[in-house]
N, C-alpha and C positions, 0 to 999 in steps of 0.2 A: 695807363699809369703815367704821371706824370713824369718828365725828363730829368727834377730834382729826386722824386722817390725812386726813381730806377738807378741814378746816380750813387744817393745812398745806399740800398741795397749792394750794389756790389763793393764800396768800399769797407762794408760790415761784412763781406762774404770771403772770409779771409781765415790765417791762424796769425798769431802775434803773439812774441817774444820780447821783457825785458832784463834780458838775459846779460845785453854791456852794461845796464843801470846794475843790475843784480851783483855783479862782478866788480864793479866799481865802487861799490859800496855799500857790504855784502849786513853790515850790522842795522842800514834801515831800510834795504828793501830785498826782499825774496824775489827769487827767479821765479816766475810765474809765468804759464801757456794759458793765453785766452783763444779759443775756437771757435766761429760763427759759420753753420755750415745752412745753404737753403733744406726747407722742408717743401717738397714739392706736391707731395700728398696732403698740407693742411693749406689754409686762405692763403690768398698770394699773398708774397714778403714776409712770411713766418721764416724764423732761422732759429735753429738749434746754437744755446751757446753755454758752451764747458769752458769754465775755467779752475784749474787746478795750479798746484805747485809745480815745478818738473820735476821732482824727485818722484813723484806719485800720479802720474798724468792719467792712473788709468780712475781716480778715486778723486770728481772733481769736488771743490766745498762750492761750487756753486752751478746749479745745473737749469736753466731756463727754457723757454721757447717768448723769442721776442716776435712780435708784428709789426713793421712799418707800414706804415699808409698816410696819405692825405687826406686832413677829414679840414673841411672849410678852409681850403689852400695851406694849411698849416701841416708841417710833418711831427708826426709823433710814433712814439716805438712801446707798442704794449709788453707787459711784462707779464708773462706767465708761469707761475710755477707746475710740479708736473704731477703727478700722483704717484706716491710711490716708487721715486725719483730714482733709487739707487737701480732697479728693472734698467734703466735706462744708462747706466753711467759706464764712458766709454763708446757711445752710440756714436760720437762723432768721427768714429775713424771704421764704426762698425755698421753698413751699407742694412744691412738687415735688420738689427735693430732700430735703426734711425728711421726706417720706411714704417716699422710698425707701430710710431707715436702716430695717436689719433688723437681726434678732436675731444675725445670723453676726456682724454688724461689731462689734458690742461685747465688748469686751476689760476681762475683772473687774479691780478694781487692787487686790493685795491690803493689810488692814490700813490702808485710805480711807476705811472706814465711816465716816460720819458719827454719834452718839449725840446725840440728840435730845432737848427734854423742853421741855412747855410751860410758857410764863413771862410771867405777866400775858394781854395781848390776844395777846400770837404764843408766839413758840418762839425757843431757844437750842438751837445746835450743836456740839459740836466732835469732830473726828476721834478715831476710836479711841486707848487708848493704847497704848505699843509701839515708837513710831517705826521702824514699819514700813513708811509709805508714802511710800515712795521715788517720788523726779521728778526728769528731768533737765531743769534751766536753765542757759543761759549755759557750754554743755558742762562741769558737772561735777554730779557727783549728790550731792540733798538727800533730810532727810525733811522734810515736810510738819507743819507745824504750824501750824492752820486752825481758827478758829472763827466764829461767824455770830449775830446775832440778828436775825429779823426783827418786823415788826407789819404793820398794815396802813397804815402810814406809809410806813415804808421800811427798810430794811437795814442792817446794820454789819455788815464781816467784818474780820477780820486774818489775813492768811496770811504763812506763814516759812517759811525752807526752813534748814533746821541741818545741818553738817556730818555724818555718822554717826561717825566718828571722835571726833571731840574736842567735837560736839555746839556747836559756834560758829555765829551767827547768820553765813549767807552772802548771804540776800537778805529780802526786804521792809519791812514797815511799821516804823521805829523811832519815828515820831511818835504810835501810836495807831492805831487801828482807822479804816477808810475809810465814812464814814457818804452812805450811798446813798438818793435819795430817788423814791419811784415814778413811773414819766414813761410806762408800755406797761401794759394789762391783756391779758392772755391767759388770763380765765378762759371766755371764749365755746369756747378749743379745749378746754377739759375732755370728756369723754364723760360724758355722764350715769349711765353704770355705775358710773363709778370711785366717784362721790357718795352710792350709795345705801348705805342700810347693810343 
């Protein structure tokens, strides 16, 4: 594994809190916990990741299994949906259920890739383009428009969901990016395979 993908990985291998943004100005952004835990039992650099509101951490609205890897020197982070997602929900604080997501349950989503590339101490994100990756919220379907940076501080992401039609903003951030600050390390569940190069 290359010394940028193991690098990544551990700064995605974390929990994250914006909790002062939340508090500071509580009418455009919810307090939200994002969790990124390793999956040691699927491909190396899969990571479980819940993200919930904190009033409700145990019932996330968004439940994934990411993959990093390098494929043609380039990093990118697959995006997985799960089967039957709710089985799972809460698996990130719970040791046994998180052991027993297997490779059947993951469901590819296409046109979710994440494109990657290092910047300064971390990395920047954003989904493929295309606006291919379709999600349904609030029963009506969006594409996904999703970017991330992180460090070893903490996080920023912005995600939207756009009409595919007419391509009009249906949901998310219209103040700015949700800036998340690290509150969990989960680099003890890394396997020491995934690290070596």
């Amino acid at each position: 594994m290359s010394s940028s993908l193991a690098r990544l990985i551990q700064q995605l291998s974390a929990g994250f809190s914006n909790q002062a943004q939340a508090f500071d100005n509580p009418p455009l952004y919810a307090h939200i916990l994002v969790k990124f835990r390793p999956l040691p039992q699927l491909a190396p650099g899969s990571l479980l990741l819940e993200q919930s509101y904190a009033i409700t951490p145990g019932t996330p609205y968004r439940i994934r299994v990411l993959r990093a890897e390098q494929r043609d020197g380039a990093l990118i982070i697959h995006n997985q949906a799960l089967r039957d997602e709710q089985r799972f929900w809460g698996a990130i604080e719970d040791d046994e259920r998180r052991q027993s997501i297997g490779a059947a349950d993951l469901l590819p989503l296409e046109g979710c890739t994440y494109l990657v590339r290092e910047m300064g101490e971390g990395f920047s994100g954003e989904v493929e383009p295309g606006c291919r990756c379709l999600v349904e919220r609030k029963g009506s379907l969006a594409y996904l428009v999703s970017s991330f940076e992180i460090d070893p501080r903490g996080m920023r992401t912005i995600d939207r969901g756009h009409d595919p039609a007419t391509h009009e903003q249906l949901w998310g951030s219209l103040a700015g990016p949700f800036e998340f600050e690290r509150t969990h390390d989960y680099n003890g569940d890394i396997p020491p395979s995934w690290l070596e190069n």
